[in-house]
SETI-837105 format. One line per field, with one value per residue (C-alpha): residue in one letter; x, z, y. Coordinates in steps of 0.02 Angstrom, whole numbers. Example, Ala and Ser with C-alpha at 12.3 -4.5 7.8 and 13.67 -1.06 7.14 Angstrom:
% residues 2
code = c(A	S)
px = c(615	684)
pz = c(390	357)
py = c(-225	-53)
***
This chain:
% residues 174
code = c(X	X	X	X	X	X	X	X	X	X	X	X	X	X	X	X	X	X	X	X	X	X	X	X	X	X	X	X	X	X	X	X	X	X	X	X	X	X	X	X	X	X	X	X	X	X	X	X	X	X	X	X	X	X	X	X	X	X	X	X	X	X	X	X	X	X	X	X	X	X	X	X	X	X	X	X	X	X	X	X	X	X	X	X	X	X	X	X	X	X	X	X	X	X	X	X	X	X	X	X	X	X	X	X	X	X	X	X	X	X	X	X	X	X	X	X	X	X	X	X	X	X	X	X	X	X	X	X	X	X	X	X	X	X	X	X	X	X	X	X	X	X	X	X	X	X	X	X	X	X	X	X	X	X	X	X	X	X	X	X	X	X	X	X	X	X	X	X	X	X	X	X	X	X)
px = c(2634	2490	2496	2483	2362	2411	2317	2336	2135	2066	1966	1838	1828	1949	2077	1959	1840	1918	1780	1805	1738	1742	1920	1848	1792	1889	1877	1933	1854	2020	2096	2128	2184	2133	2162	2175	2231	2227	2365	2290	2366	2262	2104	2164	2232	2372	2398	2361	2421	2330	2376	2372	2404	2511	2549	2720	2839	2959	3162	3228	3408	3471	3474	3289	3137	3107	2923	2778	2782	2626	2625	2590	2496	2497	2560	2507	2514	2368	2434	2551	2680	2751	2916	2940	2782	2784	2938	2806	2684	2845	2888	2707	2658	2838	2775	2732	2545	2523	2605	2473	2323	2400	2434	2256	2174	2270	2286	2473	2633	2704	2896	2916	2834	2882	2836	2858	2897	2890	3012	3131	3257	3378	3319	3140	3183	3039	3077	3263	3341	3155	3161	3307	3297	3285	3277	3313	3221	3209	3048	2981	2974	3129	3128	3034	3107	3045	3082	3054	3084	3055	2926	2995	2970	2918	2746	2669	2731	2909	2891	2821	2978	3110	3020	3039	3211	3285	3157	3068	3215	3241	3408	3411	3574	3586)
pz = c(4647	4724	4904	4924	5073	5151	5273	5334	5375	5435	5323	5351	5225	5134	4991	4864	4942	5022	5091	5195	5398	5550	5646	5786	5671	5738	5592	5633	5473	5367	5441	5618	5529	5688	5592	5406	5347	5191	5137	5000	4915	4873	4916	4813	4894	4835	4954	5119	5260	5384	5573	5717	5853	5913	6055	5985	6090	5949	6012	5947	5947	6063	5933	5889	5951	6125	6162	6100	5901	5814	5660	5487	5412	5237	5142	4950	4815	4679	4502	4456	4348	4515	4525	4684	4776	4892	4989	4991	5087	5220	5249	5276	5385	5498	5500	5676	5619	5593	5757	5841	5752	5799	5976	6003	5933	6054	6178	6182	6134	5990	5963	5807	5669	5644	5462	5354	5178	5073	4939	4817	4862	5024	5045	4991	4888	4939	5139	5087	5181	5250	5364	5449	5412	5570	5547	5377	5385	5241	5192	5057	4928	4972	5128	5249	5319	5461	5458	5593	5590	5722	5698	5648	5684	5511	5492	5325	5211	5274	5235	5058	5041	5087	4974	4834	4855	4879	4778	4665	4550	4387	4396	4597	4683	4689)
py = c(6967	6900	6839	6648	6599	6405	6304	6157	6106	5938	5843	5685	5540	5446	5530	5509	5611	5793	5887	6024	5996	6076	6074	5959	5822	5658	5527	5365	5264	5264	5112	5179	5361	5485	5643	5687	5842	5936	6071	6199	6351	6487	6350	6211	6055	5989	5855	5767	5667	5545	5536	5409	5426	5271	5154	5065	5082	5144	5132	5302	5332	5475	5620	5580	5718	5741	5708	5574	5567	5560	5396	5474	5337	5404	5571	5619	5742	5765	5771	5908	5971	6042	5953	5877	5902	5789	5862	6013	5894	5830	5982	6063	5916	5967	6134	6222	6253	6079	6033	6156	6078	5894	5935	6035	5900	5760	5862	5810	5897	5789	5809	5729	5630	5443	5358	5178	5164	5019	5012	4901	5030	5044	5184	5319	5470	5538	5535	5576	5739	5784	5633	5522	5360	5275	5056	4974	4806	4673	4624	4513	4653	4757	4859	4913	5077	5185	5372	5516	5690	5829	5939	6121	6312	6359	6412	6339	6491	6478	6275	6326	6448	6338	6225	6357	6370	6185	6089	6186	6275	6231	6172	6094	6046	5863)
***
């Protein structure tokens, strides 16, 4: 078996446009976005996630990550067969290498990541045991819900293997 390289790199533009730049490239045109990133395996992206840094005074309960949190604007996937890629992207964006790049970048030490998702749902499948739902608020559509996680120890392989185990099987545990 061939080894799988990850990274985690920053990109400029918008999602439609993923080109590679240099790590101290601070792109603000996305709609206040301060940092995108781009995960690849093996050099191919398979998804990304935008960055802001925030000044909301979010009201965390007790249990929630010490330290500022960083607002992840937007997360995707590119089209796959992959089943569940987008837990892949959560859990690469929690991962310690991406906390490094985050808190060079800021020059801050982020404890956690704090998220909205708009859904018809109670609650996102997506954000669902990668994320703790934090506020459940009614909106016009359904729900606006706001997520945060802690960042984790696990450099981007060990994200991708824990990924391999609890989301990518064949026959997953409910």
């Amino acid at each position: 078996m061939t080894p799988i390289f990850f990274t985690a790199e920053i990109v400029g533009g918008f999602a439609g446009n993923l080109r590679r730049e240099n790590i101290h490239r601070h792109d603000d045109r996305a709609g206040g976005v301060n940092v995108s990133l781009a995960f690849t395996i093996d050099g191919k992206i398979f998804g990304k996630a935008d960055f802001a840094r925030t000044t909301f005074q979010w009201k965390f309960p007790e249990d929630a990550p010490p330290g500022a949190m960083i607002y992840l604007m937007s997360d995707l996937v590119l089209p796959s067969a992959a089943p569940r890629l987008s837990k892949l992207v959560l859990l690469c964006l929690l991962s310690s290498d991406v906390k490094q790049i985050l808190d060079l970048h800021f020059a801050e030490d982020f404890g956690g990541v704090a998220t909205t998702a708009f859904s018809a749902h109670p609650e996102s499948m997506k954000y669902r045991g990668v994320f703790k739902l934090h506020k459940r608020l009614p909106d016009a559509t359904g729900y606006r819900l706001n997520y945060c996680a802690p960042f984790s120890r696990r450099p981007l392989a060990q994200a991708f293997a824990f990924w391999l185990k609890k989301y990518a099987a064949s026959n997953p545990e409910p």
